[in-house]
C-alpha positions as a Markdown table, in Angstrom:
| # | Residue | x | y | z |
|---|---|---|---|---|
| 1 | Unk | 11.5 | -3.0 | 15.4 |
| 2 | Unk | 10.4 | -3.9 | 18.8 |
| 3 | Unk | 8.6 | -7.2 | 19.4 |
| 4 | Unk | 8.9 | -10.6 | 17.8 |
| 5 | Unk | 5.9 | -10.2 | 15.1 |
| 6 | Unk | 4.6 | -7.0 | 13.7 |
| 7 | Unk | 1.2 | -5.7 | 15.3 |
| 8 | Unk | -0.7 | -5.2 | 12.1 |
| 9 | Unk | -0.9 | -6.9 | 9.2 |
| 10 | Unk | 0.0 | -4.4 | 6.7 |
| 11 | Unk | 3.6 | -4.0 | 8.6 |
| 12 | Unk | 5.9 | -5.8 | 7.0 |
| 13 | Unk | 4.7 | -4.7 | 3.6 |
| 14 | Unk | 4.7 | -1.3 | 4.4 |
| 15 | Unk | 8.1 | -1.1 | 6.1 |
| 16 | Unk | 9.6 | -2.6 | 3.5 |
| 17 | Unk | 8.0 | -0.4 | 1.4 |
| 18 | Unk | 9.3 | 2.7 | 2.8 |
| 19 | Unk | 13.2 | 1.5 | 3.2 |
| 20 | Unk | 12.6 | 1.5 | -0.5 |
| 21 | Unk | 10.7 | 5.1 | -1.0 |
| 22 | Unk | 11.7 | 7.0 | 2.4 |
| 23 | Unk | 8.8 | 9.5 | 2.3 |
| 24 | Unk | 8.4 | 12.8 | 2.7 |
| 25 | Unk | 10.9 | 13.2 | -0.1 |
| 26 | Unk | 12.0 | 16.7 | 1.2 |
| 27 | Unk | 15.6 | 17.3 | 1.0 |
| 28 | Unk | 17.9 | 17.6 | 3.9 |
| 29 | Unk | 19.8 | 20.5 | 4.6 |
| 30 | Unk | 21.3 | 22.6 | 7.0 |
| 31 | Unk | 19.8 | 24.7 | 9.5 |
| 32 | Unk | 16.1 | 25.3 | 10.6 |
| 33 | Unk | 13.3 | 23.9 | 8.3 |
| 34 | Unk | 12.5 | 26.1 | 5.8 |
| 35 | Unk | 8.8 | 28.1 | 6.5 |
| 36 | Unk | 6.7 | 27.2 | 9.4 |
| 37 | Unk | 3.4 | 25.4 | 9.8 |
| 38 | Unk | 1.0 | 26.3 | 12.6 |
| 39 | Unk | 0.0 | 23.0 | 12.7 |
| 40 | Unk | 3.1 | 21.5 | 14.4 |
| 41 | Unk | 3.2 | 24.7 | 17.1 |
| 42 | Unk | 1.7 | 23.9 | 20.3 |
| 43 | Unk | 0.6 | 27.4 | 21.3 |
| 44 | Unk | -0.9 | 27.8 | 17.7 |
| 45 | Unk | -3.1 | 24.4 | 17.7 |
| 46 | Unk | -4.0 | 25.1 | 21.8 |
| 47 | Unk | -5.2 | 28.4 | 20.2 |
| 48 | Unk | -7.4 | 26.8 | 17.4 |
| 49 | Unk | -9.1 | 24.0 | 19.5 |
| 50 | Unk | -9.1 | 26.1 | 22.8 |
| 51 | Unk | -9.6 | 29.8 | 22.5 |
| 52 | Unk | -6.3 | 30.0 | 24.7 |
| 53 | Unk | -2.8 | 28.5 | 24.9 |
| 54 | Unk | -1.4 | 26.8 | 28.2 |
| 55 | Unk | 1.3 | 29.5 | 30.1 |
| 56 | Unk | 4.3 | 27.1 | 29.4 |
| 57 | Unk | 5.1 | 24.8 | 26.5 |
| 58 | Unk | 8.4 | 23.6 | 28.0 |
| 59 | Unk | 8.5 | 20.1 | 29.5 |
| 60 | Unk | 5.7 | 19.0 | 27.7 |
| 61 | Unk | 5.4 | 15.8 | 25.8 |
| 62 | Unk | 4.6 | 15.0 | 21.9 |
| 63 | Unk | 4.0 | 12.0 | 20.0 |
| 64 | Unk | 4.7 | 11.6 | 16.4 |
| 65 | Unk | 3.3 | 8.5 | 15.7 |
| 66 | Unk | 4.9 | 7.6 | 12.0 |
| 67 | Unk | 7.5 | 10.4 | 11.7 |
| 68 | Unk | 8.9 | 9.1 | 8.8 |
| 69 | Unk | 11.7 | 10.4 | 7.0 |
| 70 | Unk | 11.6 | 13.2 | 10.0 |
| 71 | Unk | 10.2 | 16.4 | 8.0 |
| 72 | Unk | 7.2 | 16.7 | 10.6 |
| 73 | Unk | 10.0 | 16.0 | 13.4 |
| 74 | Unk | 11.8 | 18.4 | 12.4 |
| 75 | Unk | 9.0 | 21.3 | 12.6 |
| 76 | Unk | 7.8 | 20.0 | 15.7 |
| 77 | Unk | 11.3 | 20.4 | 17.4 |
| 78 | Unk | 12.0 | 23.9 | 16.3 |
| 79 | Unk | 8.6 | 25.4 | 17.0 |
| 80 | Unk | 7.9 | 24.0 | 20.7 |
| 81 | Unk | 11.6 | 24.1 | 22.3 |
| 82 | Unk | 12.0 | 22.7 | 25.4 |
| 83 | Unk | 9.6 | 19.7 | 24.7 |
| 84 | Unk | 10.2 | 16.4 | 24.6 |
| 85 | Unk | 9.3 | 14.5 | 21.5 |
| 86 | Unk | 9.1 | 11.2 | 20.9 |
| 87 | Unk | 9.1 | 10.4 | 17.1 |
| 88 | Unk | 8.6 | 6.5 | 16.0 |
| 89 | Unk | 8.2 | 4.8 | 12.5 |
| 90 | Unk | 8.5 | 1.4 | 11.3 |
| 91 | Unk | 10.7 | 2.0 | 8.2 |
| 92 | Unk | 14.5 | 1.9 | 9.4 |
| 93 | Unk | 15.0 | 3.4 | 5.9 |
| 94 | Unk | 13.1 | 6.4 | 6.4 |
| 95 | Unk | 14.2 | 6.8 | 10.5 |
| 96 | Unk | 18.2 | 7.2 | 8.8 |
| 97 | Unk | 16.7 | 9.8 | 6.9 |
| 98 | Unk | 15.0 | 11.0 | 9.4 |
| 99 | Unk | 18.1 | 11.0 | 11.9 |
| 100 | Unk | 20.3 | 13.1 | 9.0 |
| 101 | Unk | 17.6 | 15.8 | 9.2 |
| 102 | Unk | 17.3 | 16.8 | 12.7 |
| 103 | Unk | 21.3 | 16.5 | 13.3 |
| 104 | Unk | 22.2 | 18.9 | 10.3 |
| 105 | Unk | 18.9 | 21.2 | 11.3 |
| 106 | Unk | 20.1 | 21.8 | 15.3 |
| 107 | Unk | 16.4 | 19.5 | 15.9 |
| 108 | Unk | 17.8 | 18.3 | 19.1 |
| 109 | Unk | 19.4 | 22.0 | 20.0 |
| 110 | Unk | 16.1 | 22.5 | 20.1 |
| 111 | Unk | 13.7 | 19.9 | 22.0 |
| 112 | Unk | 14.9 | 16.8 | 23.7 |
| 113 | Unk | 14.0 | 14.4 | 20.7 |
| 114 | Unk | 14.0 | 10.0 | 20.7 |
| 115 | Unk | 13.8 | 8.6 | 17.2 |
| 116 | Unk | 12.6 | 5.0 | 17.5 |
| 117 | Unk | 12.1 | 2.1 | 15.1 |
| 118 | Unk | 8.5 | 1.0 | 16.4 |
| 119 | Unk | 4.9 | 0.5 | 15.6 |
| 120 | Unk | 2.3 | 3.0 | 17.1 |
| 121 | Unk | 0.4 | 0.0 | 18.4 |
| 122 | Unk | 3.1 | -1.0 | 20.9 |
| 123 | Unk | 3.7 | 2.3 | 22.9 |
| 124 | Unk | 1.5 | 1.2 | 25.9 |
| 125 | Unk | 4.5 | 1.5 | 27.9 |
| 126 | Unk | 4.9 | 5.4 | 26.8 |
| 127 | Unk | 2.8 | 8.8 | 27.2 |
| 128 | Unk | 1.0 | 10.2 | 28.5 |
| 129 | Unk | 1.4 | 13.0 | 25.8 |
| 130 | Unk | 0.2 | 16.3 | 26.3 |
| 131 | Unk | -0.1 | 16.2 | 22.1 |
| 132 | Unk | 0.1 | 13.4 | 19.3 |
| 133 | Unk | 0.8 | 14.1 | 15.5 |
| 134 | Unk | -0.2 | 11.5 | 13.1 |
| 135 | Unk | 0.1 | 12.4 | 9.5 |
| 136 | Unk | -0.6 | 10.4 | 6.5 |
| 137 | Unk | -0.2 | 7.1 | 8.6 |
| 138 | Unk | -3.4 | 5.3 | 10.1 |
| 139 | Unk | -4.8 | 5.1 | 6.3 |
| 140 | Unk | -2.1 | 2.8 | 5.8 |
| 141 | Unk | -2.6 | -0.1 | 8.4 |
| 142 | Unk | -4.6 | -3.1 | 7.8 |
| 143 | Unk | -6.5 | -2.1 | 10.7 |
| 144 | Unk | -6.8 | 1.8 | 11.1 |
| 145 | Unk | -9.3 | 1.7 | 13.9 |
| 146 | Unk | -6.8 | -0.6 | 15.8 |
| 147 | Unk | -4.5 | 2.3 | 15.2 |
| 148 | Unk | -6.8 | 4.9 | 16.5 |
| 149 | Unk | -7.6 | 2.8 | 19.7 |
| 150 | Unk | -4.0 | 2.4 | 20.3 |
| 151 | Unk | -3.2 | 5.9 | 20.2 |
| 152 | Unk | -6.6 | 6.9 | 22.9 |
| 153 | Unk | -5.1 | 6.0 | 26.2 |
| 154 | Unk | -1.3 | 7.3 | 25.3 |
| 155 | Unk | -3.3 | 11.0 | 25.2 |
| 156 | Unk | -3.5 | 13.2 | 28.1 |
| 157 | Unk | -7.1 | 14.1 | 29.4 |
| 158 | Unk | -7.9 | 17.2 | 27.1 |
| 159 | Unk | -4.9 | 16.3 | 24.7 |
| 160 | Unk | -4.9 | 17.1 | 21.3 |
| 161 | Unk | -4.3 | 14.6 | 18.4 |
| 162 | Unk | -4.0 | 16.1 | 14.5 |
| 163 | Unk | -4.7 | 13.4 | 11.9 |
| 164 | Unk | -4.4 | 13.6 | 8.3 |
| 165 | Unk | -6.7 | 10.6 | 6.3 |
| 166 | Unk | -7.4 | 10.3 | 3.0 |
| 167 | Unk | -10.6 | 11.4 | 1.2 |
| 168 | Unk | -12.7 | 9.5 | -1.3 |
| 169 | Unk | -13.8 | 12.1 | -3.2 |
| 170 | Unk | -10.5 | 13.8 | -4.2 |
| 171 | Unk | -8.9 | 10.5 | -4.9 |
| 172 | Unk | -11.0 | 9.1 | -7.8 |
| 173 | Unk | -8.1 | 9.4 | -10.3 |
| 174 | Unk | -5.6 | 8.3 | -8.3 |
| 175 | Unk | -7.6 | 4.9 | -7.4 |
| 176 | Unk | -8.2 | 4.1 | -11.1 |
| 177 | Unk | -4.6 | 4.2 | -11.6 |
| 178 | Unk | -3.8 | 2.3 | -8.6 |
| 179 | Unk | -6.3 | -0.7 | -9.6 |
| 180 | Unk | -4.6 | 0.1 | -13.8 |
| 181 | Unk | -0.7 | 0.1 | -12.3 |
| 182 | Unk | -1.8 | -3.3 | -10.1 |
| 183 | Unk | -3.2 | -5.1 | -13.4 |
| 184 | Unk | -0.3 | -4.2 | -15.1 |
| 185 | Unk | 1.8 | -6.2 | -12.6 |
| 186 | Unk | 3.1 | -3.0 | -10.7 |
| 187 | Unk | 4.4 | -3.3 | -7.6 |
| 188 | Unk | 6.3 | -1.2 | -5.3 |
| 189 | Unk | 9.3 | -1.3 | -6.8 |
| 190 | Unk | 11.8 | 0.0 | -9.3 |
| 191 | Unk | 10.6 | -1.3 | -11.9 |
| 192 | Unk | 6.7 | -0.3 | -10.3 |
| 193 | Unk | 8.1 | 3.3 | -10.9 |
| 194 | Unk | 9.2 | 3.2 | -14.0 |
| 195 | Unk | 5.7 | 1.4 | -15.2 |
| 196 | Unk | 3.5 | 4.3 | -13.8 |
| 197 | Unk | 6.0 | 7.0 | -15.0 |
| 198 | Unk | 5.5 | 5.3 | -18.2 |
| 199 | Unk | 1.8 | 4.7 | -18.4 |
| 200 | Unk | 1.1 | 8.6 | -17.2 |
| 201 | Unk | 3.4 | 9.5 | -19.6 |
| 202 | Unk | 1.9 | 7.4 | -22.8 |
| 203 | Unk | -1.8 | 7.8 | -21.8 |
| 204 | Unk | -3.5 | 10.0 | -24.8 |
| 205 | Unk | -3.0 | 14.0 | -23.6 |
| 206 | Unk | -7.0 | 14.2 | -23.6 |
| 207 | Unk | -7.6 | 11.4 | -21.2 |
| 208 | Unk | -8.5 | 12.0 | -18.0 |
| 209 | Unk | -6.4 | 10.6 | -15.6 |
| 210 | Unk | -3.1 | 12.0 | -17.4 |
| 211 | Unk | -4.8 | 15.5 | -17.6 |
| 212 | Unk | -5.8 | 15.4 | -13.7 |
| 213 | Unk | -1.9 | 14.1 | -12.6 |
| 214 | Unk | -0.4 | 17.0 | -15.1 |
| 215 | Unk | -2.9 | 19.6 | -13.5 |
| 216 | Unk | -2.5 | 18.7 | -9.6 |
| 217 | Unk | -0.2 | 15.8 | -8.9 |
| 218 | Unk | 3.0 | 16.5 | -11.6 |
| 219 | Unk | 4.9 | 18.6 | -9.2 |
| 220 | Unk | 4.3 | 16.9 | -5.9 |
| 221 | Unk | 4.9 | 13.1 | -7.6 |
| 222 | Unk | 8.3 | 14.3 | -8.7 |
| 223 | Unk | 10.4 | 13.0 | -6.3 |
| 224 | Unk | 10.2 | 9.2 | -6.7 |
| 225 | Unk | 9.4 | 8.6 | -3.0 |
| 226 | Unk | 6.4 | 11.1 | -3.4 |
| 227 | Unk | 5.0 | 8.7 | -7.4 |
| 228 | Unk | 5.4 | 5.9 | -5.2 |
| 229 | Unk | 3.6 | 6.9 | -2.6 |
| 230 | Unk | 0.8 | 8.3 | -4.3 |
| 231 | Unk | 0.5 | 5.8 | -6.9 |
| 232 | Unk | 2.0 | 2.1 | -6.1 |
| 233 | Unk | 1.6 | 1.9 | -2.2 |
| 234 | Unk | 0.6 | -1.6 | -1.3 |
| 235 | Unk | -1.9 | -0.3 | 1.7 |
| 236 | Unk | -4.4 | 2.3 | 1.5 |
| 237 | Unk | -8.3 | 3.7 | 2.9 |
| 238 | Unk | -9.7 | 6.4 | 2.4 |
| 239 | Unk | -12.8 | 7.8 | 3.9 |
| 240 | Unk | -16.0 | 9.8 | 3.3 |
| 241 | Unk | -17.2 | 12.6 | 6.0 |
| 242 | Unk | -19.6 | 10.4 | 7.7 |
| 243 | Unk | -17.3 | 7.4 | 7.8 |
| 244 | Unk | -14.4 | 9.3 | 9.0 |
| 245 | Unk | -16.8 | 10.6 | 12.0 |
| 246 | Unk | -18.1 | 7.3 | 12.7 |
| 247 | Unk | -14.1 | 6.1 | 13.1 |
| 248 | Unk | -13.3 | 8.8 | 15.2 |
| 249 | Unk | -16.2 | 8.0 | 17.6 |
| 250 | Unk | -15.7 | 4.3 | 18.1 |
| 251 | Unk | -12.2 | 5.2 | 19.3 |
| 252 | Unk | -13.7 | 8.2 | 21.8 |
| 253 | Unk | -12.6 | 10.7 | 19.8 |
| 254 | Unk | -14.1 | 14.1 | 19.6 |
| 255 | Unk | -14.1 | 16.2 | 16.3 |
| 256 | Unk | -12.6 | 19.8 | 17.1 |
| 257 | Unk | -12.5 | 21.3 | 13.3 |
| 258 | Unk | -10.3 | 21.2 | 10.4 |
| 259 | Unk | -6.8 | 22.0 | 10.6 |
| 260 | Unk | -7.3 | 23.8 | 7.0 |
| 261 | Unk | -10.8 | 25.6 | 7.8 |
| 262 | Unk | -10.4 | 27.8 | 4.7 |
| 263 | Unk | -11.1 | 24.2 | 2.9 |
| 264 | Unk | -14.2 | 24.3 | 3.9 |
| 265 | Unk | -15.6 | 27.7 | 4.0 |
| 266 | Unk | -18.7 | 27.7 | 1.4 |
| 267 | Unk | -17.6 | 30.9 | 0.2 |
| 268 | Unk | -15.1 | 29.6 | -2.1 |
| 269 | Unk | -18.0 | 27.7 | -4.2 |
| 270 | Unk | -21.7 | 30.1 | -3.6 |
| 271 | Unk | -22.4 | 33.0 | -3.3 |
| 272 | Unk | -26.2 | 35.0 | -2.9 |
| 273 | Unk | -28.9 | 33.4 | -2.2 |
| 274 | Unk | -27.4 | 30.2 | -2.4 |
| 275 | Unk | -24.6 | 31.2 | -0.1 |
| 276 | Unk | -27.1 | 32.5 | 2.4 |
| 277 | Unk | -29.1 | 29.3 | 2.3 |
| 278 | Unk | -26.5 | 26.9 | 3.4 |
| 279 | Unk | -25.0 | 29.3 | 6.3 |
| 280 | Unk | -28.2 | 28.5 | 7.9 |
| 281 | Unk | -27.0 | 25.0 | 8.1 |
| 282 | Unk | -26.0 | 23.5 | 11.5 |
| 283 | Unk | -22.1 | 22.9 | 11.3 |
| 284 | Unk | -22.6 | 19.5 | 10.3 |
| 285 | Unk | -24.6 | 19.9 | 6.7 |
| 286 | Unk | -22.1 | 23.0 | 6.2 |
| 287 | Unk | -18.9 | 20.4 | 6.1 |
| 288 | Unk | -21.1 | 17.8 | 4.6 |
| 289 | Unk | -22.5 | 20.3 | 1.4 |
| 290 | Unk | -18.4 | 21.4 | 1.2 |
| 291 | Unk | -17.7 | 17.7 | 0.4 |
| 292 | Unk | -20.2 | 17.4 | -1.9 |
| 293 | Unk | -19.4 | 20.6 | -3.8 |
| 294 | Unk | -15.9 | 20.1 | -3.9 |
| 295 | Unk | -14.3 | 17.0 | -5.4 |
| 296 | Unk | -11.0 | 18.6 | -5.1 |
| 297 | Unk | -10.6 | 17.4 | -1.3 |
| 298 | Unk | -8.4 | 14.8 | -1.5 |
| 299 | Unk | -7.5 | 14.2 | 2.5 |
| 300 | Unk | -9.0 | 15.5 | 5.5 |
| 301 | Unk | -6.9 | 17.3 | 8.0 |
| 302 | Unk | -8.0 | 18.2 | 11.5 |
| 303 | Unk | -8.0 | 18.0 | 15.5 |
| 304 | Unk | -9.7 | 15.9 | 17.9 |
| 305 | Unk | -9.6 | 15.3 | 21.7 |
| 306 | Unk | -10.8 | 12.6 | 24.1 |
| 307 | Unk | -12.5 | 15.2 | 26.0 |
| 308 | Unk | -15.0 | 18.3 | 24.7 |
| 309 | Unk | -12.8 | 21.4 | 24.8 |
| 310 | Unk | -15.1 | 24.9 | 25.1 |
| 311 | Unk | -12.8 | 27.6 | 23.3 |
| 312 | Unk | -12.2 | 30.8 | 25.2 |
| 313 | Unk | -14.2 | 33.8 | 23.2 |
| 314 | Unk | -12.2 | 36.4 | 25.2 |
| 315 | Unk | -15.0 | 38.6 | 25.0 |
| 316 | Unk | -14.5 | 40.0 | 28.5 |
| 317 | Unk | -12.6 | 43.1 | 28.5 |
| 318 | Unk | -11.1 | 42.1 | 32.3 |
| 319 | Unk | -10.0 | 39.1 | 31.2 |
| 320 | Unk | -8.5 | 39.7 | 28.4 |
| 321 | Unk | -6.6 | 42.3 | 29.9 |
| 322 | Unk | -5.0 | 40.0 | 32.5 |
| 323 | Unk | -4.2 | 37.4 | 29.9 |
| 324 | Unk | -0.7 | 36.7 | 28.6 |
| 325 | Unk | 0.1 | 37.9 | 24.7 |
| 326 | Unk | 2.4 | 36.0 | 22.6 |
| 327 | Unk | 3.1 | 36.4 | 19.2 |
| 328 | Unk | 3.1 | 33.1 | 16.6 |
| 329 | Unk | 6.6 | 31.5 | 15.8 |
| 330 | Unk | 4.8 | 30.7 | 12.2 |
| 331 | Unk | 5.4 | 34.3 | 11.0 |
| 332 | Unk | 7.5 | 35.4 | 7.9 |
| 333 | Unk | 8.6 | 38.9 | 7.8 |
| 334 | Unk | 8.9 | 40.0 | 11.6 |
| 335 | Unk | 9.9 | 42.5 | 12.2 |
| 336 | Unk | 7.8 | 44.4 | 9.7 |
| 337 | Unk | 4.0 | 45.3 | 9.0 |
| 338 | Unk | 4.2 | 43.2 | 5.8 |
| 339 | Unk | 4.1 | 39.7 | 6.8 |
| 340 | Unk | 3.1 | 36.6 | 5.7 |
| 341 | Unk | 0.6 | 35.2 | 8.1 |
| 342 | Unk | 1.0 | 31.3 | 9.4 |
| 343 | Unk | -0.5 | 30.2 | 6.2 |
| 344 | Unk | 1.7 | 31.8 | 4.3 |
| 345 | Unk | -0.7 | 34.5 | 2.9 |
| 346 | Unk | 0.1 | 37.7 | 3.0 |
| 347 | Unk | -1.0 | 39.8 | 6.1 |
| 348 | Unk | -0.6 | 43.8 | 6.3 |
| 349 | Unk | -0.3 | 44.6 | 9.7 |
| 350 | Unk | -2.0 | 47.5 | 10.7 |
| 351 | Unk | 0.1 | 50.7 | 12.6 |
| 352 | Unk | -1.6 | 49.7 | 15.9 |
| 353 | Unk | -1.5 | 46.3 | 15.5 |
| 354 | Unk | 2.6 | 46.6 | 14.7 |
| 355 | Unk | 2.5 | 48.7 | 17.6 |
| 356 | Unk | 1.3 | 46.4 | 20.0 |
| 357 | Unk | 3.4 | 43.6 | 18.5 |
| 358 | Unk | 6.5 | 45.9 | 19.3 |
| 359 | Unk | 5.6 | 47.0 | 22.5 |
| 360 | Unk | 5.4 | 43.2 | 23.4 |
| 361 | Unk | 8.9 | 42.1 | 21.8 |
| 362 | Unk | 10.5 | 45.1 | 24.0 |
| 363 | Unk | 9.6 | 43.2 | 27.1 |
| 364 | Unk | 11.5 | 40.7 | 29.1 |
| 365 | Unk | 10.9 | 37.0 | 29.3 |
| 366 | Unk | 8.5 | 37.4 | 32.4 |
| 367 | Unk | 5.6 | 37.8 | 30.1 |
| 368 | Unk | 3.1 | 40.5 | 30.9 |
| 369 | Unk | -1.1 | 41.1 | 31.0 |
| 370 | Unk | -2.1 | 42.8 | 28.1 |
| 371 | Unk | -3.1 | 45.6 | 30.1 |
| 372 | Unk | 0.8 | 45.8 | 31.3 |
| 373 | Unk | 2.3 | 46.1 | 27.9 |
| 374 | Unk | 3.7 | 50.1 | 27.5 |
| 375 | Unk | 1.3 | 51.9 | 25.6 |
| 376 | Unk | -0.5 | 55.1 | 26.1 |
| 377 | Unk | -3.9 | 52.7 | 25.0 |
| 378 | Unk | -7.2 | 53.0 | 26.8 |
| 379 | Unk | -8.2 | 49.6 | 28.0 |
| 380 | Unk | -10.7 | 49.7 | 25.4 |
| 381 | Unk | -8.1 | 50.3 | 22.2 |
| 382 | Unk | -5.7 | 47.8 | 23.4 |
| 383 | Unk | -8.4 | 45.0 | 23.6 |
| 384 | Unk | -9.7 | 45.7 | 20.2 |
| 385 | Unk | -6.5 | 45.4 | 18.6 |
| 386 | Unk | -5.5 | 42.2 | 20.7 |
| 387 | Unk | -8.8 | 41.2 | 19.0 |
| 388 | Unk | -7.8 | 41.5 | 15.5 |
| 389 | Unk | -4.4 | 39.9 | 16.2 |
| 390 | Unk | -5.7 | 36.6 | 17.7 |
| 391 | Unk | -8.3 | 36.4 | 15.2 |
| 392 | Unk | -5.9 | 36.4 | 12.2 |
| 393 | Unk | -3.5 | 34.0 | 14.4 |
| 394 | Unk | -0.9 | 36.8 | 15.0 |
| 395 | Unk | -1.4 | 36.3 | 18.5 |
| 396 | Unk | -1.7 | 33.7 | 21.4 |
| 397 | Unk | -3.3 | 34.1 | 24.3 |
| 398 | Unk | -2.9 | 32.2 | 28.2 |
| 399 | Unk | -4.5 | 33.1 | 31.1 |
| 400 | Unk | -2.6 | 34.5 | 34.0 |
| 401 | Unk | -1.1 | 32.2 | 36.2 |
């Protein structure tokens, strides 16, 4: 690690932590990650917090600040090629992992990747990135708001930064056994492991906390890097809604939305009047009623910037026209009108949507207006459908250069 003395407190604990339980536990194979997530594709998340993406992806810097054993890397290399990523954690442990994974996946085939052992409090000297991902890691500093600040002035003005922080609510079970494992002298260890294997194991079938790890934790906890993670890490917050906004603010962060918005749509849990009632809401009470109504939320994922992005509503017909289509790298299926979309749910493409998709794969790489693609479309038809496919995330849009 760079630097004679670690810059937060939790450090040397944690690192030593994670040479032990290299985490994510995903296994390492051969070739491109398996499935893609929108959340690590640049023209998908410019699309999300912006309306629009930027023309060109290619030369443009990421940070991911506590890559760990690389699976987020790995994503982020093969779904904006032509970046350059620099991915940094403080576990050597994890970084070989980590360096395994992107040689055997063609990673650096892909982007122009540096894996470093370092701290994300002492990259003053790097950036400025035009994107930082930071999953699962400021929750485990000493000093999380330390973290936050350090990462504000690496960000390009109007970057994006997509954090993932634990929730209170959804982690009620998984504190009690924390604070049982620590009283029975668990530590993260070996022998940690096999005393919280043990105790979820020999708990009474009707109690609680056994019940809610069979029901929702079982199948992710089954790697031992994932128990240990979960169960016996030595440094942890977790957040409410309001606290996690207050954080974000004393750092100059600006809330753009979740990263999982079907989380939160009240949908899931009312209906009728009730439903009705709380879409009158401002934005605000409508995430705040969602975490009251749902205990389930056990981490909150989602985008901010240091500056207030205004999304393009592409509600012009000229303008749309003129803009530049391209369709999302976090597809499953293409070519083909049954897809799964970038969530991974399945998607039915209509004829004229498929249609337009086509006539925009059978065009060279000098991408073209909307309005240039070859179909025999009115103006009007081709907009509408353009519609439909940007708001299911099919399709990106950039203005003409």
């Amino acid at each position: 690690m760079t630097g004679n003395s670690p810059s937060d407190g939790a450090t040397p604990l944690v690192s030593a932590f994670y040479d032990r339980f290299p985490y994510p536990g995903d296994p390492v194979q051969d070739g491109p990650p398996p499935g893609y997530n929108w959340r690590w594709s640049l023209d998908d998340i410019d699309s999300f917090c912006r309306g629009e993406r930027r023309p060109a992806i290619e030369g443009m810097c990421i940070l991911d600040a506590g890559c760990g054993t690389g699976v987020s890397t790995d994503y982020l290399a093969h779904l904006n090629p032509g970046t350059d990523i620099l991915a940094i954690d403080i576990s050597a442990g994890a970084l070989a992992v980590a360096r395994e994974r992107l040689n055997r996946s063609g990673a650096h085939q892909q982007a122009r990747v540096r894996l470093e052992q370092r701290s994300l409090l002492d990259l003053s000297a790097e950036g400025p990135f035009d994107h930082i991902n930071s999953v699962g890691v400021l929750h485990h500093l000493a000093e999380p708001l330390a973290g936050l600040r350090a990462l504000a002035p690496l960000l390009v003005a109007g970057g994006t930064l997509h954090l993932f922080l634990y929730a209170d609510a959804g982690r009620w079970e998984i504190h009690r056994i924390q604070r049982a494992l620590a009283l029975l002298g668990a530590s993260g260890d070996a022998e940690g492991l096999k005393l919280g294997r043990a105790l979820l194991a020999e708990l009474p079938e009707e109690n609680r906390l056994r019940q809610r790890h069979e029901q929702r934790w079982a199948i992710d906890t089954a790697p031992d890097a994932n128990f240990a993670d979960m169960y016996l890490h030595p440094q942890e917050t977790s957040y409410d809604l309001r606290g996690l906004w207050d954080f974000l603010a004393a750092a100059g962060f600006r809330f753009l939305g979740f990263s999982n918005p079907e989380q939160w749509d009240l949908s899931r849990v009312l209906q009728g009047d009730l439903l009705e009632r709380a879409q009158a809401l401002s934005q605000t009470e409508r995430w705040l009623l969602m975490e009251a109504l749902d205990p389930e939320i056990s981490h909150f994922e989602f985008f901010v910037s240091n500056e207030e992005l205004s999304p393009c509503s592409w509600g012009d017909d000229a303008a749309l026209l003129l803009a530049q289509p391209r369709r999302s790298r976090c597809l499953w299926g293409w070519p083909g009108q049954r897809l799964l979309d970038r969530n991974l749910a399945p998607l039915n493409l209509s004829e004229d949507q498929f249609a337009l998709l086509e006539a925009l794969e059978a065009c060279d790489a000098d991408a073209p207006g909307l309005g240039d693609l070859p179909l025999a479309w009115t103006a009007e038809r081709r907009c509408a459908v353009a519609r439909e496919l940007l708001s299911s995330g099919v399709l990106s849009l950039a203005r003409k250069a």
